[in-house]
N, C-alpha and C positions, 0 to 999 in steps of 0.2 A: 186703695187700701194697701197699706206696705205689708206684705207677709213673708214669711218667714221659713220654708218648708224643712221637715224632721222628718226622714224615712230611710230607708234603707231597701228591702228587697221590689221585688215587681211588680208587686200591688201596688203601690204608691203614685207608679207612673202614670195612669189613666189620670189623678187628681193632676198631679202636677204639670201635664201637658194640659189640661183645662186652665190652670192659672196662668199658665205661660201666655194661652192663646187669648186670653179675654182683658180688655182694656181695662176694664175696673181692677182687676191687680195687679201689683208692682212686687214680684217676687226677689226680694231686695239678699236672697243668701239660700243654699242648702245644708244642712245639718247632717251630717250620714256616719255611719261608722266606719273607721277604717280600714283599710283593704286589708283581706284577708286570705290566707294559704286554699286554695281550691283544686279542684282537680285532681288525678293519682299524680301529677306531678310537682303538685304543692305549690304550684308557682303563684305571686300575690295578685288577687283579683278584683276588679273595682267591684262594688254595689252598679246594682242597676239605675238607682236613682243616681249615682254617682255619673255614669257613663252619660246619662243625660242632662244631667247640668252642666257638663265639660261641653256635650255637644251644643249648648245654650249659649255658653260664658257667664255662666252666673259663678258666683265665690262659693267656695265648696269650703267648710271646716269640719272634718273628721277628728275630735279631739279623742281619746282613751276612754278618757271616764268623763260627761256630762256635769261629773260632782267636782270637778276642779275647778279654778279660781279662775283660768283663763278662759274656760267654756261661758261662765258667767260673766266674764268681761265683754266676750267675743257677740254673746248675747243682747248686754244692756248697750253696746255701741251700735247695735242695728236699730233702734228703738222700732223692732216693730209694732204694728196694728194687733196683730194677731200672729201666731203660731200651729200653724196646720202638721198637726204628727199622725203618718200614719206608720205603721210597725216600723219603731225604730231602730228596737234593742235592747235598748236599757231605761231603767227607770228616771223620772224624771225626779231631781229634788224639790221640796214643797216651796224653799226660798225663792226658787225659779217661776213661780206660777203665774205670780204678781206683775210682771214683768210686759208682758203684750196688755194693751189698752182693751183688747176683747178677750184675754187669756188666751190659754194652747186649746186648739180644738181635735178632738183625736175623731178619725175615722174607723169603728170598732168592726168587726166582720161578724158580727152576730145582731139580734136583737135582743140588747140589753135589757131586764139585766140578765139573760140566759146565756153562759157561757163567757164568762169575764174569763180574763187569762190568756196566754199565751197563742193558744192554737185551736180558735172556736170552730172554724170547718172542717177539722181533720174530725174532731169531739162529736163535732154538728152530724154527721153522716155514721161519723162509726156508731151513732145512741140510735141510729135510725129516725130521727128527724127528718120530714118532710118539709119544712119550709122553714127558708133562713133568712139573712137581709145583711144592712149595715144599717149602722147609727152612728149619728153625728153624736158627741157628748162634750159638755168641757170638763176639762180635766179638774180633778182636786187629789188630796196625798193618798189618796187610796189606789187597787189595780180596778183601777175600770168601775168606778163606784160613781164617779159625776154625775153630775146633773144631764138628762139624755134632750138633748136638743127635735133632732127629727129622725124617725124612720123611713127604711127603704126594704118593704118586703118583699120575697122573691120566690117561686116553689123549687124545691130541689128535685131534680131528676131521679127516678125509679136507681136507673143505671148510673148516675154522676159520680165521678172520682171526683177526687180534694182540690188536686190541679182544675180540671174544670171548670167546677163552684166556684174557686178562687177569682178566677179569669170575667168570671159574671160579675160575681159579687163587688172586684173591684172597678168594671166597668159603671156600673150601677151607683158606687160610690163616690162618682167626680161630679154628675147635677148632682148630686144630693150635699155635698161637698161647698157647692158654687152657689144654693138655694139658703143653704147654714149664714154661710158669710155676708151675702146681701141682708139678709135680714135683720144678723146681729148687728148691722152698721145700720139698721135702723131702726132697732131698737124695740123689734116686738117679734124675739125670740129670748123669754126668759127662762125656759127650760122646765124640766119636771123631774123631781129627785126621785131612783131609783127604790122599786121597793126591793129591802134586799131580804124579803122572805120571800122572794121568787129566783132567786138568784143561784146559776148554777157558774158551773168551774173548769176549765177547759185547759188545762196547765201543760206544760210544752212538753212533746214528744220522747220518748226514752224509748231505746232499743228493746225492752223486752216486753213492749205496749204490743210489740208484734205478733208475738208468741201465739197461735192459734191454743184458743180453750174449747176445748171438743165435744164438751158438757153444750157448748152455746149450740141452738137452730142454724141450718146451712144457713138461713137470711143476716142473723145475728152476725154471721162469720163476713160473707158479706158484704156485708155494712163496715164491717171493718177493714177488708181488702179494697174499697174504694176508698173509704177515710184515710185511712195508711200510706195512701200512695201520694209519691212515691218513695218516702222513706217514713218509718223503719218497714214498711210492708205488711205483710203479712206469711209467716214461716213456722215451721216447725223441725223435729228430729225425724229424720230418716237415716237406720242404721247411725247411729251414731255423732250423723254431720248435719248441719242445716241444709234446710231445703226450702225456698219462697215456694208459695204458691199463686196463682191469678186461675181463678172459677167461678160459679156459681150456682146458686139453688137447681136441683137439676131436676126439670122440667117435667118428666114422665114418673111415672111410677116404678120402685122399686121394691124386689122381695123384702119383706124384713130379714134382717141376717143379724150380725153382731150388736152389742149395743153399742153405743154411742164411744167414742172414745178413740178415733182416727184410725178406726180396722176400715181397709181397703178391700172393694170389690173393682174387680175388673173384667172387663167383656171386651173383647176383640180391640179399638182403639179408647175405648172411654175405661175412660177411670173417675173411682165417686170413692166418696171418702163419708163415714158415718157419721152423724153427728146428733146433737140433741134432739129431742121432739121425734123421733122417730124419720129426721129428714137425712138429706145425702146431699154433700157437696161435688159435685160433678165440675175434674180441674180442665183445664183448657191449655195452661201451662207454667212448666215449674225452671226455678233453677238451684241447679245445687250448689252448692259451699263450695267457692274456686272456679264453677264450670258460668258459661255460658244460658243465657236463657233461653227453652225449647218448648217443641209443644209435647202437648203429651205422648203423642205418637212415636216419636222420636225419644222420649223418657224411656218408655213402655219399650220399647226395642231393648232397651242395655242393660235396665235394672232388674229384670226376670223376676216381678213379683209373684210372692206367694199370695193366694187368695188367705183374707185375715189378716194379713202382717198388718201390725196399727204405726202409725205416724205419730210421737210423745208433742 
């Protein structure tokens, strides 16, 4: 089977090293975006998928925009079989669909349709979801609306960050990936259309998603400092500046004191921070706006809190 691969970051790699490695595919080109300013030093940096098709020899085209005339030329002169995308970047155009003899098949990091969009495991953990997966789907002109080929469920961990999940989920998605393709090449995998009154939304990351809400339960919060990470986090105002935080639900019992609303008690090294439900986030470690990231020990040493001061 000639295919095709469309990805970009480092989830992709697990598939695309299965296609490299297994005889039934002819991975005939990669598709990625182009290198891009990274680093505090700005300097231009390849894709991960990219760093690995160079270490392949396979033909790499990074065009601008997918909707131009050469990306569609570049495409119909490969005549692939199929088109394997996993998070590429950009939207694909509907003219383009037609094109692979089994169409593009996306690898989605959710179970569809819960979680279309952008960034389902950041979404997936910060709603406090316990169990997530991938799905194979083929693509049609909507975000993530196709037809869902097969599932790969998974449980999420109590404690997992987004990175983690990630690392599983895309593990988990190269058989599942390798099981889609055999099949469709023989022809008894017709797919099942999404009901999309089940259907939630998971739309890409913006900096102020970070912003702790102090109204929310320490689990709530969380859920969201493991989703968050590693950007935009999870932070709030202290005096004035930002401050990230990394903690969690804290374990023993606390006086009731202030209500909810990031007023700070503190005891000898722990610090806990109040919050909805009557619970307390107990931090582990913070960093402030410009400084270095520390424990709290070391917070607690420079910043002289008042008992009460609240965190906006």
């Amino acid at each position: 089977m000639r295919v095709l691969f469309c990805g970009t970051p480092e989830f992709g790699i697990p598939t695309l090293q299965m296609l490299l490695g297994d005889a039934r595919f002819q991975v005939i080109g990669v598709l990625t975006q182009p290198d891009r300013p990274r680093g505090r030093g700005l300097a231009s940096a390849e894709s991960a998928v990219k760093q690995l098709a160079r270490a392949s020899s396979l033909e790499i085209f990074q065009p601008e925009t997918i909707r131009s005339p050469e990306a569609q030329q570049w495409l119909e002169s490969k005549t692939p079989d199929a088109v394997v995308l996993i998070a590429y970047g950009q939207i694909i155009p509907a003219r383009l669909l037609g094109t692979p003899r089994l169409g593009w098949i996306n690898l989605h990091a959710s179970l569809l349709p819960k979680y279309r969009g952008a960034a389902p495991i950041a979404w997936a953990i910060a709603s406090g979801e316990t169990r997530s997966g991938v799905t194979t789907m083929r693509m049609d002109a909507g975000m993530d609306t196709g037809p869902v080929l097969l599932h790969g469920e998974i449980e999420i961990g109590p404690d997992e960050t987004a990175p983690e999940l990630s690392a599983r989920l895309a593990a988990a998605g190269a058989p599942l990936m390798r099981q889609t393709l055999a099949q469709l090449e023989l022809g008894t995998l017709p797919g099942q259309l999404q009901d999309n009154s089940q259907a939630s939304y998971a739309p890409l990351l913006k900096r102020d998603d970070g912003r702790i809400r102090w109204e929310l339960s320490a689990r709530e919060i969380y859920n969201r400092i493991r989703g968050f990470a590693p950007w935009p986090g999870a932070f709030a105002e202290f005096r004035g500046r930002r401050l990230h935080l990394w903690g969690r639900p804290a374990a023993q019992p606390l006086p009731t004191g202030p209500a909810p609303g990031g007023a700070v008690h503190h005891a000898g090294v722990r610090l806990l921070i109040a919050c909805g439900g009557a619970s307390w986030l107990e931090i582990s470690e913070v960093q402030p706006e410009g400084r270095r990231r520390m424990t709290t020990r070391e917070f607690l040493s420079g910043a002289r809190l008042a008992e009460g001061e609240r965190l906006a």
